[in-house]
C-alpha positions in Angstrom: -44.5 -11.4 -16.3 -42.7 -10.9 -19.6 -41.2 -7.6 -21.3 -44.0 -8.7 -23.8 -46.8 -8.0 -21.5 -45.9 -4.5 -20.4 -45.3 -3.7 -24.0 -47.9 -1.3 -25.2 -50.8 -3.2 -27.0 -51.2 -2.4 -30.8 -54.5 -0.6 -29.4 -52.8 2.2 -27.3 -52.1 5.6 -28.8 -48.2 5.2 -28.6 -46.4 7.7 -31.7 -45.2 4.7 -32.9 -46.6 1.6 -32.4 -45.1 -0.7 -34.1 -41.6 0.5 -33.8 -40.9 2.5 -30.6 -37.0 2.8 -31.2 -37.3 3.8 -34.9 -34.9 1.0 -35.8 -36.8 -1.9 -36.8 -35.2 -2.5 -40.5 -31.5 -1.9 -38.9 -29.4 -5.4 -39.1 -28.7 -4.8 -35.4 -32.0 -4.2 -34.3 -32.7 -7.3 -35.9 -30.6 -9.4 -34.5 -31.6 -8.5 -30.8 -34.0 -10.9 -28.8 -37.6 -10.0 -28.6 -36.8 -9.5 -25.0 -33.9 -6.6 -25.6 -36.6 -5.4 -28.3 -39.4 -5.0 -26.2 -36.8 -3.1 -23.5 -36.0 -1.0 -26.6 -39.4 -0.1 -27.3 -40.5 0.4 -23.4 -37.5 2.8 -23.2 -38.0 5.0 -26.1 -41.8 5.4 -24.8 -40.2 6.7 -21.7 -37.7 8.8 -23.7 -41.2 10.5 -25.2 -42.3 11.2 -22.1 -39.4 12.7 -20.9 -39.2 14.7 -24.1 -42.5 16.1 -23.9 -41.9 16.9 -20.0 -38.6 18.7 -20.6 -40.2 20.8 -23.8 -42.5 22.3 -21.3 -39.7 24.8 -19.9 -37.9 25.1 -23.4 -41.4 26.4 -25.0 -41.2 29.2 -22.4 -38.3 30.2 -23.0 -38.3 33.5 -25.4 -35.3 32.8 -27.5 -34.3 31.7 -31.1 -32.5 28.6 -30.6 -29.2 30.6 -32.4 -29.8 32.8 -29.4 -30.1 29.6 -26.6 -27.1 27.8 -28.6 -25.2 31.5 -28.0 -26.5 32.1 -24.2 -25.6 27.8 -23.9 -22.1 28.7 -24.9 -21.2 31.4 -22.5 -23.3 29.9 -19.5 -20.5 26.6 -19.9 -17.5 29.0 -20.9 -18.5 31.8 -19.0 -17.7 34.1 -21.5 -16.3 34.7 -24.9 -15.6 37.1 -27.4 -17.9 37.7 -30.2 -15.1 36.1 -32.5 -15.5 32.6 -30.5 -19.3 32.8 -30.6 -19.0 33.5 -34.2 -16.9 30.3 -34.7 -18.4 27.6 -31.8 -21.9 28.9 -33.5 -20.1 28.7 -36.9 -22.0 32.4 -38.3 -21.0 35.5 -39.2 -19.9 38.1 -37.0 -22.5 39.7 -38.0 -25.0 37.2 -37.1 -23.4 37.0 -34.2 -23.7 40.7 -33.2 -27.3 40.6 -34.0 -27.8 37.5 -31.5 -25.7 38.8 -28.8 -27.7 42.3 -29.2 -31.0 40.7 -28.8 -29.7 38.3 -25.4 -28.3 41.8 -23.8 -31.7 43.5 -24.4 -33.2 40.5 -22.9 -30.9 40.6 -19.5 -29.8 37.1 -20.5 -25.7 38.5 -21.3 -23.6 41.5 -20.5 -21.2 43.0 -23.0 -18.0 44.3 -21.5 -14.4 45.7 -22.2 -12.0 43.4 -22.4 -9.4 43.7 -20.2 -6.8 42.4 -22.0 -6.3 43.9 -24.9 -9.0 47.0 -24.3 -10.6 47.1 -27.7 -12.7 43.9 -27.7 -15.9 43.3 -26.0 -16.2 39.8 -24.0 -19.7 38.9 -23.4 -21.0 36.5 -20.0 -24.1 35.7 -19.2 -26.3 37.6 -16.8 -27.6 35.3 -13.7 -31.0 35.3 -15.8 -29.1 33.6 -18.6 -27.5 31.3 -16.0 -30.7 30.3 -14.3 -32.5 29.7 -18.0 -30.0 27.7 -18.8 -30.2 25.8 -15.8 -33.8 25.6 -16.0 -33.5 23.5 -19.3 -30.9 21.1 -18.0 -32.4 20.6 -14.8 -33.7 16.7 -14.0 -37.1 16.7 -12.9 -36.4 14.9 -9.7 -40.0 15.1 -8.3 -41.6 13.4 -11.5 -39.1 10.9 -11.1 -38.9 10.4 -7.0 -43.1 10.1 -7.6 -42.1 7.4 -10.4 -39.9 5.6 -8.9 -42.0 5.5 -5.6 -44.6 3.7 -7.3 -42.9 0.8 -8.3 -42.5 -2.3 -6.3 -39.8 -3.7 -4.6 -39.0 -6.3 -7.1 -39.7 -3.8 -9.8 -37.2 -1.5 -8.7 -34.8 -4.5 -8.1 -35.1 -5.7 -11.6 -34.7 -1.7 -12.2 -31.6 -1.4 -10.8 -30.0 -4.5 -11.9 -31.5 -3.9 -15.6 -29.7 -0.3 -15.6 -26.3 -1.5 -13.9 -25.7 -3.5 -17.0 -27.1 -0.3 -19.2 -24.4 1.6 -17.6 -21.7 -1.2 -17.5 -21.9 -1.2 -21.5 -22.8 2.3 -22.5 -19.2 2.2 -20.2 -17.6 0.0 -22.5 -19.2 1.4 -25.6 -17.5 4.6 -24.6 -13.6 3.2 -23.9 -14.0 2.2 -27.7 -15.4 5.9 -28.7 -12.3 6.9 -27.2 -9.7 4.9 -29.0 -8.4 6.7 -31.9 -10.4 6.0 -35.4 -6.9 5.3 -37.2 -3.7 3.8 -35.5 -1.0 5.3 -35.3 1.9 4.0 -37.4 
């Protein structure tokens, strides 16, 4: 069987039918085989899967986004002081304070002393704002274990060895991200 003929047909109710990855007049999309195409377009229907799957939790979730971005930030620093909220959110202190108010009336962050200097406040998250957090990040391992259990051998062979080479140049692609944009000299 070809990529081709597990492509979605022109008759299926796909978002985007004709161009799945949303790249189709870009030089380097192309340039790519019809096979890497089609492998393009497969993936970024399972990308809108996945989308729609993770939204579920982040829909239920009662907060601005400001106020997700804020409880985000102190769930991976675990905590800050209003002044490095106001700057990693890049708002006002006053936009800040109004944030932070709303996530300590909503038991997602606790304000506190700070016991360095005594006049600041430093501000952590709450084990609620942990676990919401955590809730959005989470993978959905038993959509994907029930997935992955329906394919067949060969299918998750081809899987496997398809994604190994994903990885191996997403791997590469990053070394160059890493080299600096200018050399020195």
């Amino acid at each position: 069987m070809s990529p081709d003929d597990t492509a979605p047909s022109p008759d299926d109710t796909t978002p985007w039918p004709d161009d799945a990855a949303g790249c189709a007049d870009s030089p380097t999309w192309a340039a790519l085989s019809a096979e890497a195409r089609a492998v393009a377009q497969l993936g970024a229907e399972i990308g809108l899967y996945s989308v729609r799957r993770r939204l579920g939790p982040l829909l239920a979730v009662p907060l601005t986004v400001q106020q997700l971005r804020c409880l985000t930030v102190l769930v991976v620093e675990g905590a800050a002081t209003p002044h490095q909220l106001s700057e990693l959110l890049a708002v006002t202190p006053a936009t800040t304070t109004g944030i932070v108010d709303r996530l300590v009336r909503a038991g997602m962050a606790d304000r506190a002393q700070d016991t360095r200097d005594g006049r600041g406040r430093v501000l952590t998250p709450t084990r609620t704002g942990v676990q919401v957090v955590r809730e959005l990040l989470a993978t959905d391992v038993e959509t994907d274990a029930r997935v992955l259990g329906g394919l067949t051998r060969d299918e998750l062979a081809g899987l496997q060895h398809g994604l190994s080479g994903v990885l191996r140049e997403l791997r590469a692609l990053g070394r160059d991200d890493d080299a600096p944009a200018h050399p020195a000299g």
